[in-house]
N, C-alpha and C positions, 0 to 999 in steps of 0.2 A: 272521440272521447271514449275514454275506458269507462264501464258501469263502478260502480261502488259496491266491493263486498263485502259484505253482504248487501247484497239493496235494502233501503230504506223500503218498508212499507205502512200504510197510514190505514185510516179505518174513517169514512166520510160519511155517516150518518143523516138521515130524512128523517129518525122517528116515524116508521110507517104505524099506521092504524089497523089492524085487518078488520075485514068484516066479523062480526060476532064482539069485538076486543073495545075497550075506549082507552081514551087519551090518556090515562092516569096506567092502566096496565102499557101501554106505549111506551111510557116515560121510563118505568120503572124496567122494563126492557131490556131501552136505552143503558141505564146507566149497569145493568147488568154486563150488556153487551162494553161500555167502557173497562169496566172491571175483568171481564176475559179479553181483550185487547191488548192491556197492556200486560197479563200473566203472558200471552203468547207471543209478547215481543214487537207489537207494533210499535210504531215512533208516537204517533199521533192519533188522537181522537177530535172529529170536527164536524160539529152540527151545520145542515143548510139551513138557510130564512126562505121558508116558502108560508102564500099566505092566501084563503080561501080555499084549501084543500081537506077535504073531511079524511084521504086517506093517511094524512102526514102531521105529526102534532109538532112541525120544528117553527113556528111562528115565532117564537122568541130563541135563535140559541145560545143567548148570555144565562139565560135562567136555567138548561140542559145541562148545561157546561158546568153554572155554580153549583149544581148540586152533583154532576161528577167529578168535581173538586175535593167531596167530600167522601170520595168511597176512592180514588185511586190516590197516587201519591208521585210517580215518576213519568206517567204517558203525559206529552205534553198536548193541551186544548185549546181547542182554538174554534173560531168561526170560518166555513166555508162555504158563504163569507154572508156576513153583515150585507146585506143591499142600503148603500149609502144613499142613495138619493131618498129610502125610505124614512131618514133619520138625521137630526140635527147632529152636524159634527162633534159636538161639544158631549151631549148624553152619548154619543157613541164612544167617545175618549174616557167620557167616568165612569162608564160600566165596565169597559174595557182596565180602567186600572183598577177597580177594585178590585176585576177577578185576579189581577197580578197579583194583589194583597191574598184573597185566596188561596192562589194555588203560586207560590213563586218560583219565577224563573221560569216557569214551565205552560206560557201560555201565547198563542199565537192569532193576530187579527187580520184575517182574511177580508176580502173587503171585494163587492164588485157592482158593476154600475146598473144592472137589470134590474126591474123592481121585485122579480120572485113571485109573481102573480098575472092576473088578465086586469088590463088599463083601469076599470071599473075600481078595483081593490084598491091599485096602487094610487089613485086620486083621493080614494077615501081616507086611507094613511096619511096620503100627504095635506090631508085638510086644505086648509089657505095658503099654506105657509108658502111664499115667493124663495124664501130660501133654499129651499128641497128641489126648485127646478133652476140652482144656479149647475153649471158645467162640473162632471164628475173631477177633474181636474182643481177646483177651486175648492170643491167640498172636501178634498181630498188633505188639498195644502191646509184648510182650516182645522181638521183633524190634527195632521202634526202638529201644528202650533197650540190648539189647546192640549196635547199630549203628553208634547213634549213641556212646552211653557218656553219655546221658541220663538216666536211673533218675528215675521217681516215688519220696517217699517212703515209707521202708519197704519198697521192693521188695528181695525174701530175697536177690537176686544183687547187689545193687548195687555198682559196685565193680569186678565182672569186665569185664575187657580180650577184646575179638572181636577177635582175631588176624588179619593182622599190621593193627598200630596203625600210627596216621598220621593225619594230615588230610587229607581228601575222598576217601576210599577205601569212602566207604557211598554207592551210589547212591541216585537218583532211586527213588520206590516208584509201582507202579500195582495197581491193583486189576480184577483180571477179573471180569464180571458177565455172566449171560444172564439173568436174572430181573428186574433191578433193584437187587435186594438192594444190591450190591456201592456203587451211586451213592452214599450217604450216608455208607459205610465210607470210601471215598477223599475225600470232601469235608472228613470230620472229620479224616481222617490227611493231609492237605496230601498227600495222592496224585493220581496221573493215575488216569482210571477209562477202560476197556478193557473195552468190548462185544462179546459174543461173538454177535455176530449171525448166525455161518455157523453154529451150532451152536440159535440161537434166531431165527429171520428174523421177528424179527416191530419192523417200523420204525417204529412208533407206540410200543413199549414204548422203545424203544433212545431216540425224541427224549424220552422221559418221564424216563426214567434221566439223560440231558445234562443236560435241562435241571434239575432238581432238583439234581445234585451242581453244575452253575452258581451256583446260586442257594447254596447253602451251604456252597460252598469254602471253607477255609481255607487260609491259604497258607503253605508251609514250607519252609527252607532250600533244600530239593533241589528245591522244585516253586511258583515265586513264583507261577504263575497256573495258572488251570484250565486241564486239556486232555485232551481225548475222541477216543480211538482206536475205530474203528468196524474187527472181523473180517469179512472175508468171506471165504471159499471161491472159488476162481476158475478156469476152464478156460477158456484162449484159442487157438484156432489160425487158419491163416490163413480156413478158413472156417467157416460153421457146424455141415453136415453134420462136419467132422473132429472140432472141436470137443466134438459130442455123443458121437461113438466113442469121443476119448480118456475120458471122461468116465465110460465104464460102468464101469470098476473101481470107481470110487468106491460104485456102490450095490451089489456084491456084497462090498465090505468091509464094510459098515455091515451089508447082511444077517448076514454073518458073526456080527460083534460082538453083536449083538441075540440069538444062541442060543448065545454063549458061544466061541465058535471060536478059534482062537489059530493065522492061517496066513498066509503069506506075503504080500503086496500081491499082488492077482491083477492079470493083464496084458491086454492089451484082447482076447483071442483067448481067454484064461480064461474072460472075463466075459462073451465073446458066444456062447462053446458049453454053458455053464451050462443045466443043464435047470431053469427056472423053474417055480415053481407059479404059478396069476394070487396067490397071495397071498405070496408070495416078491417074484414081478414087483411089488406094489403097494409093502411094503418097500423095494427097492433104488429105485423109481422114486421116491419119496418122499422119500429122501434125497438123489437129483441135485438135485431141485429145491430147495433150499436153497442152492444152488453158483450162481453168475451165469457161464453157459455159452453161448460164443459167438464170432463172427466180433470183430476189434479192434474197429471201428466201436461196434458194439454193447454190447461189453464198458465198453468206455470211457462209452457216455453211459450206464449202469446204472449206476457206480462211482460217478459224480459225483452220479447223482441220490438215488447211496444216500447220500452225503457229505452232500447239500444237507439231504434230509429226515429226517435222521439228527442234524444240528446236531456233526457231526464234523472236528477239526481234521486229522484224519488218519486216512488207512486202512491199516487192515495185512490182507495178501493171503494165503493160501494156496493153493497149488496143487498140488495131489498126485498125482503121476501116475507113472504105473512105469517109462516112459523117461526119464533126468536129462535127455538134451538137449530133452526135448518139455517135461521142466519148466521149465526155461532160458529157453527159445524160448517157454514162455507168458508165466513173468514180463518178455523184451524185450518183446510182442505191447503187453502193456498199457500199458506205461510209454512207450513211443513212441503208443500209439494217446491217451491220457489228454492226454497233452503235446499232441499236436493235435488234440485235441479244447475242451482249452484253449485255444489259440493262434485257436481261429476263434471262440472267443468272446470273447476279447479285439479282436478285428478286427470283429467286429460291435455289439460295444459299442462300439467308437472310432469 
C-alpha cells in the first residue's frame, strides 16, 4: 500500500494534570491545544476516557469535546474512545449525537472494550448494572441500533428514540484495538479500526490487525471504506538530548500507575530527582520506550515508517508533557518536520 499524501495526522489527547496545575487550567489547555491543532492542520482532535487518575482530567471526553466544539470549527472530534462497557449504550448514543448537533459533520465515536482504569474503579462505574457486563460485541450492536434507530428484530427497546433525533447526528464508529481483537469487530460493524500501538508497539501485530479488517470490511453508511488509524506516543523537541528530558515524566507516571498511585503529572525536575530503584529505573525506562522520542528529523522518518509498516491511512499522535507550550511546540515540531519530510520524497521520486 502507497502512504497517503500528505499523511493524515490526528492529535489524541489525555488532558494531563501537571504537578503544581489543576483540572480547570488542564482543560483549558486542552482546548487551547484543540485550537492550535487544527490552525496546524491536523485532521483530528480525540480525548481518552481514563478514570482514577489525579494526573489526567479525560474522565468524561463528551464534555472536552463539547466545549472544543465551541472554539474550533473544521478539526473533526471524536472520542479515543468512549470505554463502552463503562457505559449504557443508549446514554453513549445521545451524547454522542448531540455532539453531532454541536459540531456537524465533523464528529467521530471511537469506542473500546477496556474499562480505562484498575478493576476497583471500573466496578464502581459500573454499579449493579448486569447490563455493562454483557459481551463488547452486544453492547456494541445495541449502540448502532439506538443510534442509528435500526433495531434487529425482537430487540426489547425497539422503537426508542436517542435523543435529540435528526438525520446525520450518529457519527462515523471506530473501534480501538491493541491486541488484535478489535480488527474483525470493526470490519463486521462497518467501523474505522484504531491501533493502539503507543500502548502495544508491537508493528507486526498492528499490520496483522490492517490487514485482516481489510480483507473483511464491510461497508456502512458512516464508513464506505476501510480505514486504519495507527496511535503513537510522541516527544519532539528541537533536539534529541531535550527531547529525552521532556520525556522522563512519562516513565515515572507509568511507574506510578503500575503500584496503584493516583498523583499529579510529575514535571521534568520531579522526574529527574526521583530516587530510583534499578528496578523502578527498568519500569519507567520501559515505558519511554514505547513513545517515538526525538529531534523533528528523526521523529518524522519513524512516523512514516511506522505508517508504511503499519499498512496505516492515518496516525493519530499523543504527546504528553507537563508544559502545554512544550506540548504545542511538539505537535508543530512534527507536523512541519513530516510535511518535509514528505516533500523530499516526493522530489526524489519526481
Amino acid at each position: 500500500m502507497t502512504l497517503p499524501s500528505p499523511l493524515p495526522l490526528s492529535v489524541l489527547d489525555l488532558v494531563p494534570v501537571p504537578l503544581g496545575s489543576d483540572a480547570a487550567t488542564g482543560v483549558r489547555d486542552a482546548l487551547h491545544l484543540a485550537q492550535d491543532a487544527e490552525a496546524m492542520g491536523y485532521a483530528r482532535y480525540w480525548v481518552a476516557e481514563h478514570h482514577n487518575m489525579g494526573s489526567l482530567a479525560s474522565s468524561v471526553p463528551l464534555a472536552v469535546l463539547a466545549a472544543a466544539s465551541q472554539v474550533t470549527s473544521t478539526i473533526r472530534l471524536g472520542s479515543g474512545g468512549v470505554m463502552l462497557p463503562n457505559h449504557a449504550p443508549l446514554s453513549v448514543a445521545e451524547g454522542y449525537r448531540l455532539l453531532g448537533a454541536l459540531a456537524p459533520g465533523r464528529v467521530d465515536l471511537g469506542l473500546g472494550r477496556a474499562p480505562g482504569t484498575d478493576g476497583r474503579t471500573a466496578r464502581a462505574l459500573r454499579g449493579q448494572s448486569a447490563l455493562m457486563e454483557e459481551p463488547f460485541e452486544r453492547q456494541l450492536s445495541d449502540l448502532i441500533a439506538y443510534g442509528t434507530g435500526e433495531y434487529p428484530a425482537g430487540h426489547p427497546f425497539a422503537g426508542t428514540i436517542a435523543a435529540p433525533a435528526g438525520e446525520g447526528l450518529f457519527p462515523p464508529l471506530w473501534i480501538l484495538s491493541s491486541s488484535g481483537y478489535g480488527a474483525r469487530v470493526a470490519a463486521q460493524a462497518g467501523a474505522g479500526l484504531a491501533f493502539a500501538w503507543h500502548i502495544n508497539p508491537d508493528t507486526a501485530l498492528a499490520r496483522q490487525a490492517a490487514d485482516l479488517y481489510r480483507a473483511e470490511f464491510e461497508p456502512s453508511d458512516t464508513m464506505p471504506d476501510a480505514r486504519v488509524i495507527v496511535a503513537a506516543s510522541v516527544v519532539c523537541a528541537p533536539t534529541a538530548a531535550e527531547a529525552e528530558e521532556l520525556s522522563l515524566p512519562l516513565g515515572l507516571m507509568f511507574l506510578r500507575l503500575t503500584r496503584g498511585e493516583s498523583a499529579p503529572f510529575p514535571t521534568v525536575e520531579e522526574a529527574k530527582a526521583y530516587p530510583y530503584t534499578p528496578q523502578e529505573r527498568a519500569v519507567a525506562d520501559g515505558m519511554r520506550k514505547r513513545a517515538i522520542i526525538g529531534d523533528p528529523a528523526d521523529v518524522a522518518r519513524r512516523l512514516l515508517e511506522l505508517a508504511r509498516d503499519t499498512n496505516a491511512d492515518e496516525l493519530i499522535l499523543t504527546s504528553i508533557l507537563p508544559d502545554p507550550d512544550r506540548r504545542r511546540s511538539s505537535y508543530r515540531l512534527v507536523m512541519d518536520a513530516v510535511r518535509a519530510a514528505e516533500g523530499k520524497v516526493a522530489v526524489t521520486a519526481g
